[in-house]
MARVOBA-982131 format. One record per residue (C-alpha): x, y, z. Coordinates in pm, whole numbers, plus 50000, padded with zeros to 5 digits. Example, Ala and Ser with C-alpha at 12.3 -4.5 7.8 and 13.67 -1.06 7.14 Angstrom:
residues 2
      u      v      w
  51230  49550  50780
  51367  49894  50714
This chain:
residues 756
      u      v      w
  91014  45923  88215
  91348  45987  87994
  91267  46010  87644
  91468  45879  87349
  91490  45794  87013
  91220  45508  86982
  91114  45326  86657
  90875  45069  86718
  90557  45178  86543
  90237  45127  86800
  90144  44827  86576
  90417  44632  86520
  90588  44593  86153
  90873  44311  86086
  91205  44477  86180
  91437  44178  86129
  91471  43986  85819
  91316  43604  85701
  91640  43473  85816
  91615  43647  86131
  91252  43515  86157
  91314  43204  86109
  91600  43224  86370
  91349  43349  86615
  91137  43065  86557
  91365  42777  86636
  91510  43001  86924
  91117  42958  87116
  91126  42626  86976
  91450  42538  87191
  91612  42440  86853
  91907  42684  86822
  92294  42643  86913
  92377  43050  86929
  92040  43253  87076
  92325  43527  87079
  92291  43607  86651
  91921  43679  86751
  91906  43843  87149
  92038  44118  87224
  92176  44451  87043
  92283  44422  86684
  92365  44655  86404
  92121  44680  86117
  92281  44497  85772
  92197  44780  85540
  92233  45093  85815
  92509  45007  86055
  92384  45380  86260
  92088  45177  86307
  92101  44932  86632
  91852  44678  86679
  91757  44533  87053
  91594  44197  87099
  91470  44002  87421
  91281  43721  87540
  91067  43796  87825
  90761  43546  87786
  90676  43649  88167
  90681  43990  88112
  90365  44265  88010
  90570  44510  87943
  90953  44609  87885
  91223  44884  87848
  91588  44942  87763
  91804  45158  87936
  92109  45319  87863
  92287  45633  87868
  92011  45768  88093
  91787  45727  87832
  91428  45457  87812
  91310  45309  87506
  90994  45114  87521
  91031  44787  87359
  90738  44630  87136
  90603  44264  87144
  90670  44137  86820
  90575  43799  86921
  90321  43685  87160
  90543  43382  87325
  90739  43748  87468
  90947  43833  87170
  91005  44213  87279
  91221  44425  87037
  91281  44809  86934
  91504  45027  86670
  91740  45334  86778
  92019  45519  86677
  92384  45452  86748
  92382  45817  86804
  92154  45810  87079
  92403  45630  87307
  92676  45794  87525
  92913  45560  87399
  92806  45444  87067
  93149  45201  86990
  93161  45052  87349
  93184  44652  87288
  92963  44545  87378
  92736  44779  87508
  92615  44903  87831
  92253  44860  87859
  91989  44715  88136
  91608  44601  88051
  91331  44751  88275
  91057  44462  88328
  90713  44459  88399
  90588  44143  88480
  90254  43973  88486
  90250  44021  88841
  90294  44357  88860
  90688  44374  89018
  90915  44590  88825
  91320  44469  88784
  91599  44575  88629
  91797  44355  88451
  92158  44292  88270
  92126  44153  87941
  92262  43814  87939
  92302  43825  87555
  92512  44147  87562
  92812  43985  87680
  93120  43822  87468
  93233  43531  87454
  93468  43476  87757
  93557  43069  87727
  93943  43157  87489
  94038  42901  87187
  94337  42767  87378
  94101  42627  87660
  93826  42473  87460
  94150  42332  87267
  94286  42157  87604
  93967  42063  87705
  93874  41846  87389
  94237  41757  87389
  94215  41605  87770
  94473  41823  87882
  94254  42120  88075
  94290  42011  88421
  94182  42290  88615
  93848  42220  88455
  93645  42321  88800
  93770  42672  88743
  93633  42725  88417
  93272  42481  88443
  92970  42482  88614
  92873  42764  88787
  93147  43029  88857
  93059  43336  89042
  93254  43606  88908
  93276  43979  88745
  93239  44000  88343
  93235  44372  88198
  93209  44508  88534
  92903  44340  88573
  92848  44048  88875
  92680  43737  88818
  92733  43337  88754
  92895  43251  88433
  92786  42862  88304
  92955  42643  88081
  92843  42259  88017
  92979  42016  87768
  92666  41873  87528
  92831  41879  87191
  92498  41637  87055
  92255  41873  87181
  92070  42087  86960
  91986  42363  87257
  92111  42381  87610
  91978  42654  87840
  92016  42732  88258
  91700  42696  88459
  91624  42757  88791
  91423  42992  89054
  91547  43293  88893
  91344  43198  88540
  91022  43049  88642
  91254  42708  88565
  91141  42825  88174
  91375  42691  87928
  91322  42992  87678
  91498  43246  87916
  91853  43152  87934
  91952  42957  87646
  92328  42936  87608
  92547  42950  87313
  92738  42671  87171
  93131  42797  87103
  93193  42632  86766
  93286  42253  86772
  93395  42224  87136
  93051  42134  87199
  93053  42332  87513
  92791  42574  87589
  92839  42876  87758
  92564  43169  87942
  92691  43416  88176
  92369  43536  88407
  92406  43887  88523
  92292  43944  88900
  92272  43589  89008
  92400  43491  89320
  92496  43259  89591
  92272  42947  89653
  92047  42983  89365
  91884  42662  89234
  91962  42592  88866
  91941  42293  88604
  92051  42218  88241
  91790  42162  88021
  91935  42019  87697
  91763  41904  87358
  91892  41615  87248
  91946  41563  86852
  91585  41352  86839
  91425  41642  87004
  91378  41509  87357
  91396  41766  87641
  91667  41649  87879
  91651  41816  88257
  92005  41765  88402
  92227  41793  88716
  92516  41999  88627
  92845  41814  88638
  93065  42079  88711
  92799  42147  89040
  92975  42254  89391
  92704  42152  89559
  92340  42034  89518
  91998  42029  89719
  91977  41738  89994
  91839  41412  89829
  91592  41340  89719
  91605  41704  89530
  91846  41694  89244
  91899  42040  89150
  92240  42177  89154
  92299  42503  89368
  92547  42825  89290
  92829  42813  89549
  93170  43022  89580
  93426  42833  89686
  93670  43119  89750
  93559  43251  90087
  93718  42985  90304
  94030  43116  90585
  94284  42832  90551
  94472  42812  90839
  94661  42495  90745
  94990  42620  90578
  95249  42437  90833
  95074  42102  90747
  95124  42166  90347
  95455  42279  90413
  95531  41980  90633
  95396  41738  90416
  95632  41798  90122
  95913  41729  90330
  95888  41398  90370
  95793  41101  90170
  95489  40885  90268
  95658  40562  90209
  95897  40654  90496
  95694  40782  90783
  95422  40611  91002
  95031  40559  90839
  94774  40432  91029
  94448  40506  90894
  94123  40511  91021
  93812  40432  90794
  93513  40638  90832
  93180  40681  90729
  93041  40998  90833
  92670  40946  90860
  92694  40646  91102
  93016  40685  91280
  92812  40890  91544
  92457  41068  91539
  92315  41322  91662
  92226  41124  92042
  91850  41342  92095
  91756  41225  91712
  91908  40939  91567
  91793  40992  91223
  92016  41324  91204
  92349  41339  91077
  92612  41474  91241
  92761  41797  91008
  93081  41847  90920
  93175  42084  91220
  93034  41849  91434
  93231  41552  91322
  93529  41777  91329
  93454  41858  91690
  93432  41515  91790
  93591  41245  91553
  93875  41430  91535
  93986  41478  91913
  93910  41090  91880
  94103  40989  91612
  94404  41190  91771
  94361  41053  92114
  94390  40706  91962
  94686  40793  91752
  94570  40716  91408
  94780  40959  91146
  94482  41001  90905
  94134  40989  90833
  94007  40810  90502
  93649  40910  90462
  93397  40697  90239
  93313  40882  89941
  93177  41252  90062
  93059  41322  89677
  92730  41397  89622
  92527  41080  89566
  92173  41028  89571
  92100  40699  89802
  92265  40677  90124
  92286  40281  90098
  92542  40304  89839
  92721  40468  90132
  92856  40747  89856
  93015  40521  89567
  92759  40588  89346
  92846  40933  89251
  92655  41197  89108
  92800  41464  89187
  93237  41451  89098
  93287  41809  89219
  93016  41828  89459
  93081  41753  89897
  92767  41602  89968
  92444  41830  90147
  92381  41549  90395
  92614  41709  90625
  92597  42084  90552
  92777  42272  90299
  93108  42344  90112
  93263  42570  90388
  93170  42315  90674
  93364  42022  90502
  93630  42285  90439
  93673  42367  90838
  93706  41982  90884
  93985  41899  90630
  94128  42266  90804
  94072  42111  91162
  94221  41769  91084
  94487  41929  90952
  94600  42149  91248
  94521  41840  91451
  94807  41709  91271
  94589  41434  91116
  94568  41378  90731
  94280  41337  90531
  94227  41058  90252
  93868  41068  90077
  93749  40758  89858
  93705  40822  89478
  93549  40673  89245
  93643  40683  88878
  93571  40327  88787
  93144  40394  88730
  92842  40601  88754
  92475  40526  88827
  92150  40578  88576
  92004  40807  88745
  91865  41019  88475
  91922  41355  88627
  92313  41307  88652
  92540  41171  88324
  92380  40886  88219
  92283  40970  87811
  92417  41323  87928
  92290  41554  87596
  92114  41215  87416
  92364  41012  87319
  92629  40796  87566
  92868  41095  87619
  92990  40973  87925
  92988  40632  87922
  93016  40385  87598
  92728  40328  87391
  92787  39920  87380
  92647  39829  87722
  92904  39529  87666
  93193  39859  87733
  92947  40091  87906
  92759  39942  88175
  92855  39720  88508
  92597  39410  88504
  92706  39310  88857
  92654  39697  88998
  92351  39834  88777
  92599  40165  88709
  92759  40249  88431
  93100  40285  88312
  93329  40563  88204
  93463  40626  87806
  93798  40655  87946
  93959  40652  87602
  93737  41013  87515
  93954  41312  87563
  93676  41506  87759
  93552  41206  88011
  93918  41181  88066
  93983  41535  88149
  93646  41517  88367
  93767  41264  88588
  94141  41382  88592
  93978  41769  88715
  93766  41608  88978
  94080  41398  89129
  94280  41752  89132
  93954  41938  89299
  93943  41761  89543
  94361  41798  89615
  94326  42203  89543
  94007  42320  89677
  93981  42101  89977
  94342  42042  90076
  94271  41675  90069
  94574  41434  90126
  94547  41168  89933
  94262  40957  89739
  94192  40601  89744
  94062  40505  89431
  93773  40266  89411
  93747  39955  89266
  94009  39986  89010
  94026  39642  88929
  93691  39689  88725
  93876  39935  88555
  94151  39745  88417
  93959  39443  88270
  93708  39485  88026
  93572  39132  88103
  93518  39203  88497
  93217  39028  88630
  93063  38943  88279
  93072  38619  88131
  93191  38475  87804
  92990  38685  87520
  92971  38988  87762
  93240  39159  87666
  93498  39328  87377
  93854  39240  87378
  94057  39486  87309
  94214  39586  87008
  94531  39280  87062
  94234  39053  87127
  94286  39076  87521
  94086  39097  87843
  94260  39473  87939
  94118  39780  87930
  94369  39957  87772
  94181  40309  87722
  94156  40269  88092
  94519  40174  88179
  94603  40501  88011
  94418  40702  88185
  94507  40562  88512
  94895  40604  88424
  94775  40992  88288
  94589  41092  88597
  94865  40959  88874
  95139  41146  88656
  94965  41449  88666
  94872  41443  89032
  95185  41368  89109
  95339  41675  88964
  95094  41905  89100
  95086  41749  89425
  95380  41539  89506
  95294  41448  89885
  94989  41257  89770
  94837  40971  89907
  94742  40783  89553
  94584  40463  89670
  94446  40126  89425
  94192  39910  89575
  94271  39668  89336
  94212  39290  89435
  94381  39101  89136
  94776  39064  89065
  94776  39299  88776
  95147  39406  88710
  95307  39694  88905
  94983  39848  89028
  95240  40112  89269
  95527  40103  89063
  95569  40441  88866
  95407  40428  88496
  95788  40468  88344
  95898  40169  88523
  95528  40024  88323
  95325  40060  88631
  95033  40229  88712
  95199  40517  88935
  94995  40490  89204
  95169  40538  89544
  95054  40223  89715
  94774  39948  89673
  94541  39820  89933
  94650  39442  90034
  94325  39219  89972
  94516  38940  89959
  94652  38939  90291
  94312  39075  90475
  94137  38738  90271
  94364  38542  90389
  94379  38643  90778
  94052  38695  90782
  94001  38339  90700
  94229  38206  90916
  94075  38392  91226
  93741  38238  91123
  93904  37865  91210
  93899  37688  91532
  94243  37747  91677
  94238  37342  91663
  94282  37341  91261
  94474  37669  91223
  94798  37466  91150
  94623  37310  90869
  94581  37643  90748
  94974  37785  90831
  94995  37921  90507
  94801  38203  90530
  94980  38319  90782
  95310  38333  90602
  95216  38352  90215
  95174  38730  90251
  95556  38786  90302
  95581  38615  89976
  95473  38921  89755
  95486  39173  90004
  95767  39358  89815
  95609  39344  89488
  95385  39657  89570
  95359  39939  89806
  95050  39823  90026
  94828  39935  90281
  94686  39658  90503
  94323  39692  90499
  94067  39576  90788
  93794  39746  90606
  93415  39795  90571
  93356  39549  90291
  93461  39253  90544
  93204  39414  90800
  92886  39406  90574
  92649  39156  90386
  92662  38922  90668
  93003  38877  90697
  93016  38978  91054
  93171  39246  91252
  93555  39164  91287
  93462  39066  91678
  93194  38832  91566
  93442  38673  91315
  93665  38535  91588
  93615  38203  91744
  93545  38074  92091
  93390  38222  92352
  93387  38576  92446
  93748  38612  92623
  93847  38410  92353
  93691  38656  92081
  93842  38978  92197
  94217  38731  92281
  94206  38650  91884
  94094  39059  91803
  94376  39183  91951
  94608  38895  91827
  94480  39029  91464
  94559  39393  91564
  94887  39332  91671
  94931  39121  91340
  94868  39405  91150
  95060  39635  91300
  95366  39397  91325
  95309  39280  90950
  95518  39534  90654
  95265  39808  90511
  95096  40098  90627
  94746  39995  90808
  94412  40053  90781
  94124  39975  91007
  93730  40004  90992
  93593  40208  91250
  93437  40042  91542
  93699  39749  91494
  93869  39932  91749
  93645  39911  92038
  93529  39535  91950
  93178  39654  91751
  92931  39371  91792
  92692  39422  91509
  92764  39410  91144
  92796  39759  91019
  92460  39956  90899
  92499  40299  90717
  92209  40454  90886
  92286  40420  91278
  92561  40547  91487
  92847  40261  91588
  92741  40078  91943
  92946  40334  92144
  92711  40236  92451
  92903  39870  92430
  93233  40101  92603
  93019  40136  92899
  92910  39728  92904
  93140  39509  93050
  93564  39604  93058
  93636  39398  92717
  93548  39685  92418
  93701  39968  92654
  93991  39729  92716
  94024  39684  92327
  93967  40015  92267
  94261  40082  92510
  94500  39791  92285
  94457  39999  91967
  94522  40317  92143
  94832  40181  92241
  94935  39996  91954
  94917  40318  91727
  95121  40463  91986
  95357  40152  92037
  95379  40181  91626
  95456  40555  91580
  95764  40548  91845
  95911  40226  91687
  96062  40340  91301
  96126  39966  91259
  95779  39891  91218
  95764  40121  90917
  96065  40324  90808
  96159  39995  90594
  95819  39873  90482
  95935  39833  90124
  96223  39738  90149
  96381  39404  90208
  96591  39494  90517
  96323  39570  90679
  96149  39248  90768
  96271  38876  90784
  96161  38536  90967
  96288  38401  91283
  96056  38094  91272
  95821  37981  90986
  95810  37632  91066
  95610  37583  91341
  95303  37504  91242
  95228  37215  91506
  95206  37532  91792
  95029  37746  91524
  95327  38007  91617
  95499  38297  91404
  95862  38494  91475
  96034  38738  91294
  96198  39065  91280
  96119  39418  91199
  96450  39622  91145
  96470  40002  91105
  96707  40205  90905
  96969  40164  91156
  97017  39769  91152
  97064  39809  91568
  96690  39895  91593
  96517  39639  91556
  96221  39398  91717
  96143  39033  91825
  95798  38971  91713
  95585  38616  91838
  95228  38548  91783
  95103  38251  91921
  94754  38140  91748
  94654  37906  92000
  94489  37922  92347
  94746  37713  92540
  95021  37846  92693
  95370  37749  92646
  95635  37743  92876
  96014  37761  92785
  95933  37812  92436
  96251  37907  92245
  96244  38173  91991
  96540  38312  91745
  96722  38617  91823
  97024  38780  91589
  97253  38862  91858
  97406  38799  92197
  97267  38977  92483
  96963  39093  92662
  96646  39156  92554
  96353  39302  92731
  95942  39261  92654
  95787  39607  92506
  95463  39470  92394
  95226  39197  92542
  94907  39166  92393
  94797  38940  92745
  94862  39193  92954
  94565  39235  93166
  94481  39638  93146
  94415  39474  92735
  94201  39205  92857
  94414  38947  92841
  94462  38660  93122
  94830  38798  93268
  95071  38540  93145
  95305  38775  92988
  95653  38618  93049
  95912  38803  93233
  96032  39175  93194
  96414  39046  93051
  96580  38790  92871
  96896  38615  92816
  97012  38533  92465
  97170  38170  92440
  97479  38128  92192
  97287  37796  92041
  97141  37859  91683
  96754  37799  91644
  96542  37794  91325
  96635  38051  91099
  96822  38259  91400
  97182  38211  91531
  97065  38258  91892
  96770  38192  92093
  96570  38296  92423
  96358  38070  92645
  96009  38238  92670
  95662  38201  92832
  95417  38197  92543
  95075  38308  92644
  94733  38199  92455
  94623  38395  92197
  94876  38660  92221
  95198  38805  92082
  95516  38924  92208
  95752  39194  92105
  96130  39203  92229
  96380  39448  92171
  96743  39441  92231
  96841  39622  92566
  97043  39891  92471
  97403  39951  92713
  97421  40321  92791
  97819  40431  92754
């Protein structure tokens, strides 16, 4: 054994002063903001030659420190594992190295022997400037500098953790590596930041760790980490060391290409998806599907049907799969359900080279109780309001975000960019943002706070809104920022200096209400109910919006959209299609549920696969299946049907009056005013002939689009290939053609072109 300098006596004396005592004691206590004054090497007040070495082993029976090729035993000064020792400055090979180079040598109980870094020998490494950002909201690369980062310090490999708890009284990381014994690795406060920070020499990759925090009343607090990259499969709630560094990107001509153009002027059809139910594993239907798996089957799908994106249901850690992800726990953290960070990684990656884009749901607007995640975070409502009147949803059980406190804000506005940075994600639809903007949403009179002009708006919230889409915007200018809002709240996608919101677009809930409810009538009374039809055109300039066909109208026993449509079965799939080609036809980028494609009988349930065995039962879903394929098609080739959405030029009515026939004409126009097409929906089962419907110029026109044709489903009385304009005005039109109307269908004409 080396031999040094060694103090201890075999009995052990004090060494360390009353203060340092009494430090010791609240240290085993879990009562003390800076374990660093106490652990570790310091000089001696009255001898600065004389170094003193403190560590807390409580497992251990016996211990060592080594440096400089040199042991000194270390004495147990307290019986809790308090193990200390004396030696000269001299004694070192380099005695002004800061901080120093030294390892511990532990026996334990059970009779293994490991050598160890000293967590308490290293320096501070969190600088002034980003604790300043951080408390000041403006730290938006939070996810580099919190939770768990693997990483070098001094040479030395290991995780570093940092955790915001500025009401705690003691914070420390537990986990596999410690027994899960609080009195191990208690971190340091840095000053009034109120984060804590403990670098952990020699841990690695897929460790298991927890906070465990004292709150100011003395309660012992075992927490999630917030800041976690990923997490144990539920029901386990510890959080689990990952690097996400290691992934190959292979994705740079989509990034490149994306910036080029903007996504108001190109072609978005979206397909809705949640990944635990869109397909399972066939030999055991309680398995998920992973992430490489989806990617090796949903997204061949989604491209052979000619959807332009993927918008996955939230993919965020969350503890109980029936609130299908959008009741977060975990803001940083891809869910374990369906494997781990690098397999979501390879899907965004394979999507990407696919040529598909991906849009994930988040959700900013609440939180749930659950007692291992945010809720009462360090003891006190950190994260959410303390007035359950501010801080807690009544209609949802969750609770609600302090979006006016710097730090929350800076959370939130970090998690948005994560997602953008370290998983190439698209774009993010934002949930329920109409919660966020009122503070009297779903309560009742008594409920709530107005704000400080006596009002119903959150205004903490609007800010923060406006603050986040700014900032993603600069960062990542090709971003898909969409509002599920569902109220008429000013400006939702107009940019926040213009006093908007600056998100990019805004999911249409009026229009899917509205058609929705008008599918769910007896062709009969559906002129009764014309309206609906056409009041959608009425605002559609005010915003940028998405038309949405989406899981909330396929849930709760609202039906599957199939089930929703009247009559009998030819009839049902006749009015599907008719509501396809509606939205398709209809200004605004589109959106559709999966299994809406294919006709999907059954309402949707989060914990089976979709009824793909109905493709094989009866021509009808494949036939369906078939229509959308070609419609995304049809809708990608023709730039009138979206190069214009916003814009005034781009759509405008033919016919609006005829409610008597239940029937709809007008035009979609492209950039160049010659491309343009007829569009005719008939919302009646009886066929019409020599129905006349406007056209804007002389000449022939010819039928692209038949949603009767017969390889759809439909019953063949699709008029003839060509047309003859007539120079005699008609409705809103100067000219008109003579047309056979089929039931239940629509029609699309386009001009006939004269090659020169």
């Amino acid at each position: 054994m080396l031999q040094g300098a060694f103090y201890c006596p075999a009995d052990p004396e004090p060494i360390i002063s009353e203060k340092m005592n009494r430090i010791a004691d609240e240290i085993l206590k879990n009562n003390y903001y800076d374990p660093f004054q106490y652990l570790g090497v310091h000089q001696q007040a009255d001898s600065p030659d004389i170094l003193q070495v403190r560590t807390l082993q409580p497992h251990a029976s016996a211990v060592s420190m080594l440096s400089s090729g040199k042991e000194w035993k270390m004495v147990r000064s307290h019986p809790e594992g308090i193990y200390e020792c004396e030696l000269k400055r001299a004694e070192l090979e380099y005695p002004d190295l800061d901080p120093y180079d030294y390892r511990y040598k532990i026996t334990y109980r059970s009779g293994d022997v490991h050598l160890i870094n000293d967590p308490y020998r290293f320096p501070i490494l969190l600088d002034e400037t980003d604790r300043y950002l951080f408390n000041s909201g403006t730290n938006y690369s939070l996810y580099n500098l919190f939770g768990a980062q693997i990483g070098l310090h001094c040479k030395v490999g290991g995780t570093l953790f940092r955790v915001w708890a500025p009401n705690a009284r003691a914070v420390a990381v537990i986990g596999h590596f410690n027994g899960w014994d609080n009195r191990v690795h208690q971190m340091r406060v840095l000053g009034s930041s109120g984060i804590w920070e403990l670098f952990i020499p020699g841990l690695v990759e897929d460790e298991l760790y927890r906070f465990m925090l004292k709150s100011a009343d003395g309660e012992m607090l075992e927490k999630s980490d917030p800041f976690q990259f990923f997490a144990e499969n539920r029901p386990r709630t510890a959080s689990v060391v990952r690097n996400l560094q290691r992934y190959q990107w292979l994705d740079l001509q989509w990034q490149e290409q994306k910036q080029t153009t903007p996504p108001y002027d190109k072609p978005i059809s979206i397909y809705e998806v949640h990944p635990g139910s869109w397909r399972r594993d066939p030999d055991d239907p309680d398995r998920f599907l992973t992430f490489r798996e989806l990617a090796d089957q949903l997204v061949p799908y989604v491209k052979e049907m000619g959807f332009t994106h993927i918008e996955l249901m939230p993919v965020m850690e969350h503890p109980l799969d029936e609130s299908w992800g959008y009741q977060v726990t975990g803001s940083f953290s891809v869910t374990s359900r369906y494997g781990v960070p690098d397999d979501f990684m390879y899907f965004v990656d394979f999507c990407h080279q696919n040529g598909i884009g991906v849009i994930l749901d988040w959700v900013p607007a609440h939180f749930p109780k659950d007692m291992h995640s945010l809720a009462r975070f360090d003891g006190t409502a950190l994260y959410e309001h303390e007035d359950p009147r501010k801080g807690a949803h009544p209609e949802w059980g969750t609770l609600i975000y302090n979006y006016g406190r710097q730090e929350v804000s800076n959370f939130l506005i970090a998690s948005a960019l994560f997602w953008l940075d370290k998983y190439h994600i698209d774009g993010l639809r934002v949930d329920a943002v109409a919660s966020m903007l009122y503070l009297d949403y779903a309560r009742q009179e008594g409920e709530w706070i107005p704000n400080c002009y006596g009002g119903r708006e959150n205004l903490e919230a609007i800010e923060f809104i406006k603050h986040m889409n700014s900032v993603i915007y600069e960062r990542y200018p090709g971003t898909l920022m969409i509002a599920e809002e569902s109220t008429s709240f000013y400006g939702v996608s107009k940019p926040a200096d213009q006093g908007g919101l600056g998100f990019g677009f805004k999911w249409n809930m009026g229009w899917m209400n509205d058609i929705l409810g008008y599918f769910a009538k007896d062709p009969f009374y559906r002129k009764y109910h014309h309206n609906a039809l056409t009041f959608s055109m009425m605002y559609a300039l005010s915003e940028n919006f998405i038309l949405p066909l989406s899981h909330d109208e396929v849930v709760h026993g609202k039906g599957s959209l199939i089930e929703k449509m009247t009559g009998d079965d030819w009839q049902k799939f006749a009015n599907l299609r008719l509501l396809l080609l509606y939205l398709y036809l209809h200004p605004g980028k589109k959106l559709l549920f999966m299994g809406g494609e294919f006709g999907q009988r059954s309402e949707w349930y989060c914990k089976q696969s979709l009824d793909w065995h109905l493709l094989d039962m009866g021509p009808y879903h494949r036939q369906t299946q078939e229509f959308v394929r070609h419609l995304n098609g049809f809708y990608r080739h023709h730039p009138s049907l979206w190069q214009l959405d916003y814009d005034h030029r781009g759509f405008s009515w033919l016919d609006i009056e005829d409610q008597d026939n239940s029937i709809i004409s007008f035009l979609r126009t492209a950039e160049d005013p010659a491309d343009y097409l007829v569009c005719l929906l008939n919302f009646t089962p009886q066929t019409l002939e020599g129905y006349k419907i406007g056209v804007p110029n002389l000449g022939e026109y010819e039928l692209v689009l038949c949603s009767d044709a017969p390889e759809f489903g439909g019953s063949g009385a699709c008029p003839d290939f060509r047309f003859e304009a007539l120079a005699e005005p008609f409705a809103r039109a100067p000219y008109h053609c003579l047309i056979k109307v089929p039931p239940l269908a629509g029609l699309v004409l386009r001009p006939v072109r004269k090659e020169s």
